[in-house]
Residue frames as qw, qx, qy, qz and C-alpha x, y, z in Angstrom:
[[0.419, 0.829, -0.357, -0.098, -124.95, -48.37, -63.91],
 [0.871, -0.048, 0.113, 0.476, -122.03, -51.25, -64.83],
 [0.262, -0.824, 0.392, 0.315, -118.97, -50.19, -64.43],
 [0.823, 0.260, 0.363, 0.351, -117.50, -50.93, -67.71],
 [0.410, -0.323, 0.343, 0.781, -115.06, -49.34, -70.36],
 [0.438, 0.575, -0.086, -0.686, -115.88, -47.00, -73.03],
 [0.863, 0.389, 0.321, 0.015, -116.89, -48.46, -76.14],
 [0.491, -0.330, 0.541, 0.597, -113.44, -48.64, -78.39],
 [0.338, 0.610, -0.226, -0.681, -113.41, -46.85, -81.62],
 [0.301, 0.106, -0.819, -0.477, -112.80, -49.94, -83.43],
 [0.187, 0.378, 0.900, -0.115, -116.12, -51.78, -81.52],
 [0.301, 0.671, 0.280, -0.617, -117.91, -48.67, -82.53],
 [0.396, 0.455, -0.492, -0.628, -117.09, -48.43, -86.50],
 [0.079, 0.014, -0.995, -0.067, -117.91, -52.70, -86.10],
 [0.268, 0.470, 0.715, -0.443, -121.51, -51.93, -84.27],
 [0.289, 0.543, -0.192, -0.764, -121.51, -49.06, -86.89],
 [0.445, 0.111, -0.738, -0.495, -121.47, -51.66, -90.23],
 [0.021, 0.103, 0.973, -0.204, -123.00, -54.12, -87.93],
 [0.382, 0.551, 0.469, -0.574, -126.45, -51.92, -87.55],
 [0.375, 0.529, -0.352, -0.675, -126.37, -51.08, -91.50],
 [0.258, 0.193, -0.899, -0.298, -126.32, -54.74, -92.66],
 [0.110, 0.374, 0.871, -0.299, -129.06, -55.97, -89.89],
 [0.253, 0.522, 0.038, -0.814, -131.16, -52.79, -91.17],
 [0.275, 0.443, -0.537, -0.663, -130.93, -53.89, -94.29],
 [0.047, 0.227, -0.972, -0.044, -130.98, -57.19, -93.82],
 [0.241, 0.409, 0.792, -0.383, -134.38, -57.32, -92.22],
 [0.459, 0.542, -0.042, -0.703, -136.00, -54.59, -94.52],
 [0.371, 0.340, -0.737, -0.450, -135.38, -57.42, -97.60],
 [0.111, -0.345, -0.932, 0.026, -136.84, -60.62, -95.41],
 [0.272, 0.333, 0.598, -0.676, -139.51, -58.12, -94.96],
 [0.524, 0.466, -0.339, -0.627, -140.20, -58.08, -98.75],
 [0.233, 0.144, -0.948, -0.161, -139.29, -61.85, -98.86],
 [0.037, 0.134, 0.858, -0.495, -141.68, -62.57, -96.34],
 [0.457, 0.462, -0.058, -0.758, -144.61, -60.21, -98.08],
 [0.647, 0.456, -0.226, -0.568, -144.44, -62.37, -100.97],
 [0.061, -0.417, 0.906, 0.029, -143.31, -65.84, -100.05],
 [0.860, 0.051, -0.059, -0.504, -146.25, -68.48, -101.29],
 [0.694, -0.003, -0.679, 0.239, -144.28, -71.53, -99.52],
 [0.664, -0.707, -0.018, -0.243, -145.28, -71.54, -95.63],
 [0.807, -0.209, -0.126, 0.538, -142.01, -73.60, -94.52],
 [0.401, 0.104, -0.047, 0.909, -139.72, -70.63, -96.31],
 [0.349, -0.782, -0.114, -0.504, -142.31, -68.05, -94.77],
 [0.777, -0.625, -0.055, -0.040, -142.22, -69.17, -91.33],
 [0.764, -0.079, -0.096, 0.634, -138.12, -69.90, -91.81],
 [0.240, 0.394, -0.023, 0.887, -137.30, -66.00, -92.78],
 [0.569, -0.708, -0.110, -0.403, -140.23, -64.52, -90.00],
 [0.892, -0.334, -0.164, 0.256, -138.09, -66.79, -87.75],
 [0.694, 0.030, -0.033, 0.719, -135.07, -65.10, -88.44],
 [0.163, -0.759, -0.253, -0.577, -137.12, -61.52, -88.47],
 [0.695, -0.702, -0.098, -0.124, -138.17, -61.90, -84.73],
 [0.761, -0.301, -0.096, 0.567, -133.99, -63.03, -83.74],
 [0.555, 0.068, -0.101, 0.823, -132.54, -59.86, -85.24],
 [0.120, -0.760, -0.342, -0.539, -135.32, -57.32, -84.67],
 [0.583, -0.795, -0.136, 0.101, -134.32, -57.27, -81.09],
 [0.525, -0.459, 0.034, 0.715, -130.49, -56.82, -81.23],
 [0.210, 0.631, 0.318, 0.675, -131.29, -53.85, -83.60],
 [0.335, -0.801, -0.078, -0.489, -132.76, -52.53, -80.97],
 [0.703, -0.665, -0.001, 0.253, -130.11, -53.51, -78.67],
 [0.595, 0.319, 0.175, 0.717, -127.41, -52.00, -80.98],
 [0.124, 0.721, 0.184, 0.656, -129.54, -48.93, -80.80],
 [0.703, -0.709, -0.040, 0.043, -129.05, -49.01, -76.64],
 [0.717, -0.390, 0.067, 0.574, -125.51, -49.32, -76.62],
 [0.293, 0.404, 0.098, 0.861, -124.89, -45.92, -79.16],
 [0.273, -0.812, -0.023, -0.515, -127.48, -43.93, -76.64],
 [0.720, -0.672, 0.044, 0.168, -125.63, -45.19, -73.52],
 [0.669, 0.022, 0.144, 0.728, -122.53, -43.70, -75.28],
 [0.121, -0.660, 0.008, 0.742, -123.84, -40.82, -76.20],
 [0.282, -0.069, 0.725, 0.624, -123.26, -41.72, -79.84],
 [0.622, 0.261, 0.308, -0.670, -126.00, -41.02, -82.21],
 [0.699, 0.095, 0.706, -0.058, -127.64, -43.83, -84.12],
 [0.333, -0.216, 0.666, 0.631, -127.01, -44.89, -87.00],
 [0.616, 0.290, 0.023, -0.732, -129.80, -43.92, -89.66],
 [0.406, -0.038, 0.889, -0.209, -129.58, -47.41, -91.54],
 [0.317, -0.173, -0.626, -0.691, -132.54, -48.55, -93.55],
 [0.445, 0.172, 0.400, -0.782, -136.31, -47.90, -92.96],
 [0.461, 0.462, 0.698, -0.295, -139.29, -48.56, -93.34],
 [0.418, 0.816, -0.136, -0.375, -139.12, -45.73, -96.56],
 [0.044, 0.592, -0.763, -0.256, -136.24, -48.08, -98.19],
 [0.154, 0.119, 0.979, 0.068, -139.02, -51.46, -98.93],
 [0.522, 0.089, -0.117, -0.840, -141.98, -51.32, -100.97],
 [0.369, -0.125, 0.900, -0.196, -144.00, -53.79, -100.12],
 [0.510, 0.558, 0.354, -0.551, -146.45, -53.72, -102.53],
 [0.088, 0.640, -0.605, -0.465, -144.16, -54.63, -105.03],
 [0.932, 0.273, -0.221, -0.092, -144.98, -57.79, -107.72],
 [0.937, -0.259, 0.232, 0.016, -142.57, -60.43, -106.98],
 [0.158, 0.826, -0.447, -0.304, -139.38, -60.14, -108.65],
 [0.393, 0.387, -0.804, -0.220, -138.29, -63.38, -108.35],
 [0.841, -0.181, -0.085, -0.502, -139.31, -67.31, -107.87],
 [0.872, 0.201, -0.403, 0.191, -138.56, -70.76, -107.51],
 [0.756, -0.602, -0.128, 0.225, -137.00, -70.06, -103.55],
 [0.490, 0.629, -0.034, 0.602, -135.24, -67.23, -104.35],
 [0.475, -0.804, 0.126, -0.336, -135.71, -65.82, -101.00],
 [0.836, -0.531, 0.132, -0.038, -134.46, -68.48, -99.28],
 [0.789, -0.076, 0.041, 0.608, -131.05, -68.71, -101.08],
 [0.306, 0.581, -0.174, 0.733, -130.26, -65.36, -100.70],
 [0.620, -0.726, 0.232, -0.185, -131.01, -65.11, -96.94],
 [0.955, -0.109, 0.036, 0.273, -128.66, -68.26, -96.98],
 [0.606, 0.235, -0.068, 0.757, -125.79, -65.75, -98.59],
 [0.309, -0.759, 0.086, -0.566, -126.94, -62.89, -96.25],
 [0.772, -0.595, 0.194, 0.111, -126.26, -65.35, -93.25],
 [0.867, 0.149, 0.065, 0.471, -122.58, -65.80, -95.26],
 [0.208, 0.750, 0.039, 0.627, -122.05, -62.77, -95.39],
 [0.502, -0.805, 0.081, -0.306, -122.81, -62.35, -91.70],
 [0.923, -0.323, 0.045, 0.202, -120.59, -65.45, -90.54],
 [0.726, 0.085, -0.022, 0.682, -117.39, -63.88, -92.14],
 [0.050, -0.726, 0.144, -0.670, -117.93, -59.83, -90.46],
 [0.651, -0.681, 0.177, -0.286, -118.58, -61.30, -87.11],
 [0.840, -0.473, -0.126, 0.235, -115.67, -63.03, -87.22],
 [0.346, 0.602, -0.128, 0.708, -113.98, -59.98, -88.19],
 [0.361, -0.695, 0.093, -0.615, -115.91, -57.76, -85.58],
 [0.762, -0.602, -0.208, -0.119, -114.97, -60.14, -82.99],
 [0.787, 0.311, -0.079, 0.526, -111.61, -60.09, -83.39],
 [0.164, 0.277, -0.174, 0.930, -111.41, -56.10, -82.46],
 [0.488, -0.637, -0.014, -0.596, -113.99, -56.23, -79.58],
 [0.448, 0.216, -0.719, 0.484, -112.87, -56.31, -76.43],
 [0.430, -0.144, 0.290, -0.843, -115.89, -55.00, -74.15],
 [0.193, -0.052, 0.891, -0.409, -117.63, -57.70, -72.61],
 [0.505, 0.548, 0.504, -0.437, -121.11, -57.12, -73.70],
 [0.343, 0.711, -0.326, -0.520, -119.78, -56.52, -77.09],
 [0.021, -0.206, 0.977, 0.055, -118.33, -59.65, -77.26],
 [0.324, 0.425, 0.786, -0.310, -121.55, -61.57, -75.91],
 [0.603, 0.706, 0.183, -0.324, -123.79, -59.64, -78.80],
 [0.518, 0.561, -0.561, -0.319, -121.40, -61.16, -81.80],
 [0.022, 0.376, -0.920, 0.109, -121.87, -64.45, -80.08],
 [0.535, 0.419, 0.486, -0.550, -125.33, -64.16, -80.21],
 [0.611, 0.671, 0.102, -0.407, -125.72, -63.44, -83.48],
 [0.313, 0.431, -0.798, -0.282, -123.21, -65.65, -84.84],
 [0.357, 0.109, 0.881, -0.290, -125.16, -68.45, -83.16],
 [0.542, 0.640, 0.403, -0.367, -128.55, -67.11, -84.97],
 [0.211, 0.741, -0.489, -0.409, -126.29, -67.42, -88.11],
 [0.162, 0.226, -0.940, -0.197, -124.84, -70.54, -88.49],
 [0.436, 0.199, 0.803, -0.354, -128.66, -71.70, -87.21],
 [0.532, 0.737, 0.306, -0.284, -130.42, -70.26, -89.68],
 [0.271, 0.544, -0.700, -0.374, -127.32, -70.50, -92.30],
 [0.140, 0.058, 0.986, 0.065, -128.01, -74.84, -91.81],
 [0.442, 0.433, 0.603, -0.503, -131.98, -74.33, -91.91],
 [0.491, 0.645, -0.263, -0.523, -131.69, -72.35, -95.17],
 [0.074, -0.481, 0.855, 0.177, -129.44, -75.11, -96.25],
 [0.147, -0.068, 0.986, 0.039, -131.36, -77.57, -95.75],
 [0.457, 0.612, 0.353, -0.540, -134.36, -76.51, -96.98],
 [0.386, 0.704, -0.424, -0.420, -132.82, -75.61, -100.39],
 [0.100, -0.228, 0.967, 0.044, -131.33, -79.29, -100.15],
 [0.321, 0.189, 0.928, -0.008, -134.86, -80.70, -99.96],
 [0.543, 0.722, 0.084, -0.420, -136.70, -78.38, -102.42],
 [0.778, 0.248, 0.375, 0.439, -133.88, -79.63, -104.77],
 [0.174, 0.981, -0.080, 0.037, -132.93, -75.65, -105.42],
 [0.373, -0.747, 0.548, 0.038, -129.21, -76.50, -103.60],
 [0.853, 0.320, -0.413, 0.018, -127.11, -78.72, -105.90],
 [0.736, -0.663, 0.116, 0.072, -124.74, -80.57, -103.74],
 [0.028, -0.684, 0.687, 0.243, -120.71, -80.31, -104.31],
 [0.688, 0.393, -0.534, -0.296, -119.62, -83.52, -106.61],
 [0.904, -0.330, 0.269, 0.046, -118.79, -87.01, -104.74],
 [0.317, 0.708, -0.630, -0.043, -115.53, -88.05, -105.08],
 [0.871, -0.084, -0.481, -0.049, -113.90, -91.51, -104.48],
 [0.563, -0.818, -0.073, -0.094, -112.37, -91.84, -100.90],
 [0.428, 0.740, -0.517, 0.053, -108.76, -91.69, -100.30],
 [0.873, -0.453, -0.161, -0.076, -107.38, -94.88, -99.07],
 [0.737, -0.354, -0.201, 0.539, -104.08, -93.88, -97.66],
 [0.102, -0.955, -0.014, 0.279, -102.14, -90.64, -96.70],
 [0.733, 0.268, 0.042, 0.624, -99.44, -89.05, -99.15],
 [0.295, -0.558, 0.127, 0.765, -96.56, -86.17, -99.33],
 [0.584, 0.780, 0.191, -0.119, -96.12, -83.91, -101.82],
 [0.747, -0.303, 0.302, 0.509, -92.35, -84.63, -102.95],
 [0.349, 0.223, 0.583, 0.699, -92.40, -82.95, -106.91],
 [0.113, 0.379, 0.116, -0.911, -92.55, -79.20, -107.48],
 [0.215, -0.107, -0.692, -0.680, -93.89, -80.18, -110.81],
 [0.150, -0.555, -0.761, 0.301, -97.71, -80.79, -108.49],
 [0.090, 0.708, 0.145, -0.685, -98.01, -76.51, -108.94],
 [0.107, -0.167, 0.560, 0.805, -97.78, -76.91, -112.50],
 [0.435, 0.432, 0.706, -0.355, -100.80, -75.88, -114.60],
 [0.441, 0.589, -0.451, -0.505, -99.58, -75.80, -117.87],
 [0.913, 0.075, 0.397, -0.063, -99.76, -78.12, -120.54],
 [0.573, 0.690, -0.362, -0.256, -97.54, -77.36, -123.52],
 [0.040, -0.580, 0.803, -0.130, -94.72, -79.36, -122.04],
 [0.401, 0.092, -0.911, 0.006, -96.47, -81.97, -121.08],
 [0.338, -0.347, -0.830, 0.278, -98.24, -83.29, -117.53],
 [0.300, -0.325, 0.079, -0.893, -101.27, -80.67, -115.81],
 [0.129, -0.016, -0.910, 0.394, -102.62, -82.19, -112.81],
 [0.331, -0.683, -0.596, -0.262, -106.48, -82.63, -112.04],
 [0.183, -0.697, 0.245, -0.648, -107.88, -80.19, -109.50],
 [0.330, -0.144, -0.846, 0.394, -107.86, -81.59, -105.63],
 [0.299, -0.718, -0.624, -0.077, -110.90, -81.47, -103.54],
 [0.165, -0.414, -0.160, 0.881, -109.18, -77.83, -101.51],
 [0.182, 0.265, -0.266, -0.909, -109.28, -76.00, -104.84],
 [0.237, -0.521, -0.646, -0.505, -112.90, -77.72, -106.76],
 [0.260, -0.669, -0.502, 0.482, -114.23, -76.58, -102.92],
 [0.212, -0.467, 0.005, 0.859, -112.77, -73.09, -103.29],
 [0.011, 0.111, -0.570, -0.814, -114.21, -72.70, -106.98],
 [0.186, -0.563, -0.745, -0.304, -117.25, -74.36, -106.46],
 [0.205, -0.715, -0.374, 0.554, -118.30, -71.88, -103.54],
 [0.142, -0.365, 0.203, 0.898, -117.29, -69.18, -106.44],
 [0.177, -0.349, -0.767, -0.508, -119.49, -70.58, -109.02],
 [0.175, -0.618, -0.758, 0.112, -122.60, -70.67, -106.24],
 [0.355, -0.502, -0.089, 0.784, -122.14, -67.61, -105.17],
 [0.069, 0.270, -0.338, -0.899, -121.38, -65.66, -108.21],
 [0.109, -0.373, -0.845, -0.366, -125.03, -67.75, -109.51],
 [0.107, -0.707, -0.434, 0.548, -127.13, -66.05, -106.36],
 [0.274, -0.540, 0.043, 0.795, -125.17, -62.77, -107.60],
 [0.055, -0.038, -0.508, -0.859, -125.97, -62.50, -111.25],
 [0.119, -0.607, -0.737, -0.271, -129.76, -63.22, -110.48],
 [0.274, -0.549, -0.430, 0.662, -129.71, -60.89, -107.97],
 [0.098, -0.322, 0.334, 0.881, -128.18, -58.21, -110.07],
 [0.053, 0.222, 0.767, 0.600, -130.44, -59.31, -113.00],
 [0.076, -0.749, -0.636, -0.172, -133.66, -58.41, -111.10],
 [0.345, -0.623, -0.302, 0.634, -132.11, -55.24, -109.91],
 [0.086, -0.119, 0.480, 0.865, -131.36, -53.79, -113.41],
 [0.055, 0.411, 0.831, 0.372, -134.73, -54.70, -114.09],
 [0.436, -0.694, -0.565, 0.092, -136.55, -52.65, -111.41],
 [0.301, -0.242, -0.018, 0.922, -133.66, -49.91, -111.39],
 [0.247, 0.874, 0.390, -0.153, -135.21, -46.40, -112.26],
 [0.037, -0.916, 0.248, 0.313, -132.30, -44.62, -112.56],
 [0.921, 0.387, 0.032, -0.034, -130.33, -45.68, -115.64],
 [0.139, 0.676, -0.672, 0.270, -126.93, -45.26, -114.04],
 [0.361, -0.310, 0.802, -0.361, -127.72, -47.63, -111.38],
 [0.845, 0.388, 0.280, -0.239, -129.20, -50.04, -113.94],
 [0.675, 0.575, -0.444, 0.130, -126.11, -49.76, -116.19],
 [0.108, -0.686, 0.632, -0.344, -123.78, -50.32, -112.99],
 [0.721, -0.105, 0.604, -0.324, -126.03, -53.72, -111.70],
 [0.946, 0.305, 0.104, -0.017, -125.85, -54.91, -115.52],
 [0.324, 0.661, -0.634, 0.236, -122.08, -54.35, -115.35],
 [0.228, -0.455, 0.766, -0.393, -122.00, -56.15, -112.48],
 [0.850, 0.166, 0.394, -0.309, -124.24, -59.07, -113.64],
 [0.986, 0.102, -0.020, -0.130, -121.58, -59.53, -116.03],
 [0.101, 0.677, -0.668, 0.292, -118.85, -59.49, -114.45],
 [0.770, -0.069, 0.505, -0.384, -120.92, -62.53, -112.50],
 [0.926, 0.352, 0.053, -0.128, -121.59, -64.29, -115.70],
 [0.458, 0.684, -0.545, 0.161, -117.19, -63.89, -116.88],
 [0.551, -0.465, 0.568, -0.397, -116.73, -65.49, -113.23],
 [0.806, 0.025, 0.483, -0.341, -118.83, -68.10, -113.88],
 [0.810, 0.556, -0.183, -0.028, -117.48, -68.92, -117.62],
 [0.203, 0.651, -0.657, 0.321, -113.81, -68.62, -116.46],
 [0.394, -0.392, 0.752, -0.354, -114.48, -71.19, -113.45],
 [0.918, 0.238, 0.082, -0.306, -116.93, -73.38, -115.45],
 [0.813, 0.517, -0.258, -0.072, -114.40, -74.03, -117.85],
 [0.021, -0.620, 0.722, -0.308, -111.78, -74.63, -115.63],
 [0.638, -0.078, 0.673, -0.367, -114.02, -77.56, -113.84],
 [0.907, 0.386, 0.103, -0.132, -115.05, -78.89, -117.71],
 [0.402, 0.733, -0.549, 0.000, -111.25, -79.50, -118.52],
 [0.224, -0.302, 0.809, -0.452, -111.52, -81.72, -115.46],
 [0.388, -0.120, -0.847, -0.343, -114.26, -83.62, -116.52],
 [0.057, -0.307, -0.700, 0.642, -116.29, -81.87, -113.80],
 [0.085, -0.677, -0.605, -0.411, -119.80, -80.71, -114.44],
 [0.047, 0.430, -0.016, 0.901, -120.43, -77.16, -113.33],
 [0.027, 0.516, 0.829, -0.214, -123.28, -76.38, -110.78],
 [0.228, -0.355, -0.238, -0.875, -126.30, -74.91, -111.40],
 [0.021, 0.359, 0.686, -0.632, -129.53, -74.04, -109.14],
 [0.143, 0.447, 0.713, 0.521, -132.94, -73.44, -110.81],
 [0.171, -0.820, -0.436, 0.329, -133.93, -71.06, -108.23],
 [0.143, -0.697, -0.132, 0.690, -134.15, -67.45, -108.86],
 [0.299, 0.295, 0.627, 0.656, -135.73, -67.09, -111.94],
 [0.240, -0.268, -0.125, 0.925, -136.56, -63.75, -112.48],
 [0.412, 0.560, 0.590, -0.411, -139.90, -62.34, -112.90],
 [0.402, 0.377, 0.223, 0.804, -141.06, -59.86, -115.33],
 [0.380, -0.852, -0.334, 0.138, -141.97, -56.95, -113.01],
 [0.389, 0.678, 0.092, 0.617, -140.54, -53.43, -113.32],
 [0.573, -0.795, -0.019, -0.199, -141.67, -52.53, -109.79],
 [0.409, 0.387, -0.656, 0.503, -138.51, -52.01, -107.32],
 [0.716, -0.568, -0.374, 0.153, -139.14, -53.84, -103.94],
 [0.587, -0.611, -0.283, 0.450, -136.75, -51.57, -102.66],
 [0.116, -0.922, 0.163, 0.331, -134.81, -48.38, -102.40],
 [0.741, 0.453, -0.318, 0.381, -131.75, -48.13, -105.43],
 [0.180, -0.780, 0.491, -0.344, -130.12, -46.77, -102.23],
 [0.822, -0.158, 0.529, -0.141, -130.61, -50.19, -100.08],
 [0.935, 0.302, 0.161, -0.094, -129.77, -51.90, -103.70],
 [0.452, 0.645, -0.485, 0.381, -126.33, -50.54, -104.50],
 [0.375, -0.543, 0.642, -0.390, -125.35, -51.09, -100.36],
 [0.893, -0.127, 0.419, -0.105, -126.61, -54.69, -100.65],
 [0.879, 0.465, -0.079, 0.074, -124.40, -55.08, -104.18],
 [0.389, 0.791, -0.389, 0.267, -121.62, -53.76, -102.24],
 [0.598, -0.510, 0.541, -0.298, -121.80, -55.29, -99.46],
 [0.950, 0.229, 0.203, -0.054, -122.01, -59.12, -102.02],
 [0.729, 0.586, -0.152, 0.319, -118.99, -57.81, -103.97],
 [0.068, -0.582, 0.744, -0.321, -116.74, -57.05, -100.81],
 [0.810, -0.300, 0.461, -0.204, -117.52, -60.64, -99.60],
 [0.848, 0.469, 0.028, 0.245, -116.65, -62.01, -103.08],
 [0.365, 0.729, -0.480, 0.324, -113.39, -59.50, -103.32],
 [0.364, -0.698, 0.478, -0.389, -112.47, -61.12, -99.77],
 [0.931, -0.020, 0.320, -0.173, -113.49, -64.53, -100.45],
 [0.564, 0.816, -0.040, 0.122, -111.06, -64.25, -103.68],
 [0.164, -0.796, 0.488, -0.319, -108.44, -62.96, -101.62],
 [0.717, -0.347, 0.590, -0.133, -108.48, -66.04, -98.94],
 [0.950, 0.243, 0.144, -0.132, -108.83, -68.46, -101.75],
 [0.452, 0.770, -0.444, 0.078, -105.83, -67.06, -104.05],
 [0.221, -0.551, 0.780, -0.198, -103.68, -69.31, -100.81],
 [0.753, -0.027, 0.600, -0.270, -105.58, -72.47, -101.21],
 [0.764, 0.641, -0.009, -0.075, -104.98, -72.62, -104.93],
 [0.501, -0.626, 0.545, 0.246, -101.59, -74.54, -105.64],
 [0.733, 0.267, 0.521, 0.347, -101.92, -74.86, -109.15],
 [0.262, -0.252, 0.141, 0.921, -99.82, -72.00, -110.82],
 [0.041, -0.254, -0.708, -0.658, -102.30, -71.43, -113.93],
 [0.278, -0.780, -0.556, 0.072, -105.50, -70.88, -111.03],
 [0.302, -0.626, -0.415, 0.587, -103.89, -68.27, -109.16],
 [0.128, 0.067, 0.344, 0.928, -103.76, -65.77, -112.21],
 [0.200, -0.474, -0.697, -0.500, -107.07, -66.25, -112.80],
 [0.471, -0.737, -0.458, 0.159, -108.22, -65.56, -109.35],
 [0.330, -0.308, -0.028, 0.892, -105.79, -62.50, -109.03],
 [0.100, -0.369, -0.509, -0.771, -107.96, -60.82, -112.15],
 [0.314, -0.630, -0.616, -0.353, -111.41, -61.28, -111.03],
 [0.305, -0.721, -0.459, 0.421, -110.59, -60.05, -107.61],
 [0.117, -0.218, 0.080, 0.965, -109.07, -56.84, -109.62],
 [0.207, -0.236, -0.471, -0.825, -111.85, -56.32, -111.92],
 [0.509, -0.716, -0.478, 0.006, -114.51, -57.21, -108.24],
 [0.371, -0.519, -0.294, 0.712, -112.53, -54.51, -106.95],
 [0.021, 0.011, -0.218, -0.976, -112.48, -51.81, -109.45],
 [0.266, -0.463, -0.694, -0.482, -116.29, -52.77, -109.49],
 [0.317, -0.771, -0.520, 0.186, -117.01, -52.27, -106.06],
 [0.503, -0.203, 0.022, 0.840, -114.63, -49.08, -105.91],
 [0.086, -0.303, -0.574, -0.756, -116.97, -47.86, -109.10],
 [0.332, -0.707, -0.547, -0.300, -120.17, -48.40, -106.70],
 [0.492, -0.368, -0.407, 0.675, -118.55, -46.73, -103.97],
 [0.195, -0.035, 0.188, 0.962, -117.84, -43.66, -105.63],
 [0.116, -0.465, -0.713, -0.513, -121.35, -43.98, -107.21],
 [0.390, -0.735, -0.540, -0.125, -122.90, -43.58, -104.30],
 [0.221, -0.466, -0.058, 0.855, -120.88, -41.00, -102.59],
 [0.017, -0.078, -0.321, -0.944, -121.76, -39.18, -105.90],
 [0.406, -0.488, -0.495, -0.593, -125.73, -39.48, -105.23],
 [0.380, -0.523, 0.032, -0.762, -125.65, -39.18, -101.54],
 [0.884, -0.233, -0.272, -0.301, -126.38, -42.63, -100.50],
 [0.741, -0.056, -0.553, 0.377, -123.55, -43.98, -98.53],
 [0.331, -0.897, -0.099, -0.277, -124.04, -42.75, -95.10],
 [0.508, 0.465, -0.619, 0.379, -120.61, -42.18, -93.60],
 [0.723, -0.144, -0.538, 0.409, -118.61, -43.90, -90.52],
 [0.540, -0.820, -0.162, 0.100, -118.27, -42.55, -87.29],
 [0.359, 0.770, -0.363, 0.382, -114.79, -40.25, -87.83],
 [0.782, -0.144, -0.314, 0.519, -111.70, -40.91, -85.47],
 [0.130, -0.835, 0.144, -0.515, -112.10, -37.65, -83.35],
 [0.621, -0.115, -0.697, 0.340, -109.69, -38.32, -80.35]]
């Protein structure tokens, strides 16, 4: 027996979301992996299988050497493998890619409020087996041509100030509205990708939904994706910037649900708090007046959405709750 400290309520409610997202996380590359007919992105998502399959099971060690009981997670009963393909064209591999995004910005939450030695060391693992397999995906998608790269820009050859308040303007009526700068096309483009992943996602989930509540909710939320994507497009064509797009994830026609609608609402909420957070950060990096409205909306109307699935699933059962603050 180490002589160590109890596990801290906040490392527990962190191990707690931590086991629900790996759970998940694997049950989907286990459906990706079923039906992947490219060996490279086979062998890449199996790869990543085999890293988190163990600290699952080392997650599930450190709640029985508390005492704690384990979280229930997703199963085996929450993936149908047998399911037709939903979608093509290396869909798998860019959504693992926003599954590892997803991961890189909790662990560096969860590290933040662990303070227990071994607790520490297992979100340093598995941010490692993140950002590895967040570049692999990457570059894969780069050389299948699925991954559009951000726009080139010319270089800047010397360093300025900003001196003139009139730089936050982003009206025109008066007169002068500055191009975007490479901070904020960054920040937007990363909204655009993103919210692209998100509406295909959604799109093959409505398809494949039985229950026609959680089918209206995923096509509410597919376009609330698509308004995203119009509202930032058109910002980037006023700029004489071409949007991106990404032929991947073109969506069968299969009816069949590869997974649980349980597992499918938790993964849309889990996409639409990263977006409502991502939103959030951005809203500082934007320093044209006329942006930050815009970005203030969407994160209200990506909150009242996720708020909507929240409830949803409290109302059918599905959202298994947190470990309670009994002192």
């Amino acid at each position: 027996m180490t002589n160590q400290p109890k596990m801290s309520s906040a490392e527990l409610g962190s191990l707690w979301l931590t086991y629900q997202k790996k759970t998940l996380i694997l049950r989907m590359l286990e459906y990706f992996i079923e039906k992947a007919d490219d060996e490279e992105a086979k062998n890449l998502m199996s790869g990543l299988w085999e890293q988190l399959h163990p600290k699952v099971a080392e997650m599930k060690a450190m709640f029985e050497n508390e005492g704690a009981a384990c979280p229930e997670g997703f199963t085996k009963e929450d993936v149908n493998l047998e399911a037709p393909k939903l979608w093509e064209n290396g869909f798998d591999i860019m959504f693992s890619r926003v599954l590892k995004e997803i991961s890189t910005g909790l662990y560096a939450l969860h590290l933040t409020i662990s303070y227990r030695e071994d607790i520490i060391n297992f979100y340093n693992q598995v941010t490692v087996i993140t950002e590895t397999y967040y570049n692999l995906f990457t570059q894969y998608l780069l050389k299948k041509s699925i991954l559009p790269r951000p726009n080139y820009v010319a270089m800047p050859k010397s360093v300025d100030f900003i001196t003139d308040k009139q730089y936050m303007k982003g009206t025109n009526i008066l007169g002068y509205k500055r191009p975007l700068n490479t901070v904020e096309f960054g920040v937007l483009y990363r909204s655009i990708e993103s919210n692209i992943t998100g509406m295909q996602l959604l799109q093959g989930f409505a398809q494949c939904a039985n229950d026609k509540e959680v089918q209206k909710y995923f096509t509410k939320g597919m376009e609330l994706s698509k308004e995203i994507l119009k509202e930032n497009g058109d910002i980037f064509l006023q700029n004489n910037i071409q949007p991106p797009a990404t032929p991947g994830g073109t969506v069968t026609n299969s009816t069949i649900a590869p997974f649980s609608e349980r597992l499918m609402m938790f993964c849309n909420y889990l996409l639409a708090g990263i977006g409502l957070g991502g939103l959030g950060f951005s809203s500082a990096l934007l320093w044209r007046n006329d942006l930050i409205p815009k970005t203030g909306v969407q994160a209200k109307d990506v909150f009242e959405y996720t708020r909507e699935g929240v409830g949803f699933m409290m109302s059918k059962g599905w959202l298994e709750e947190p470990p309670k603050m009994d002192l």
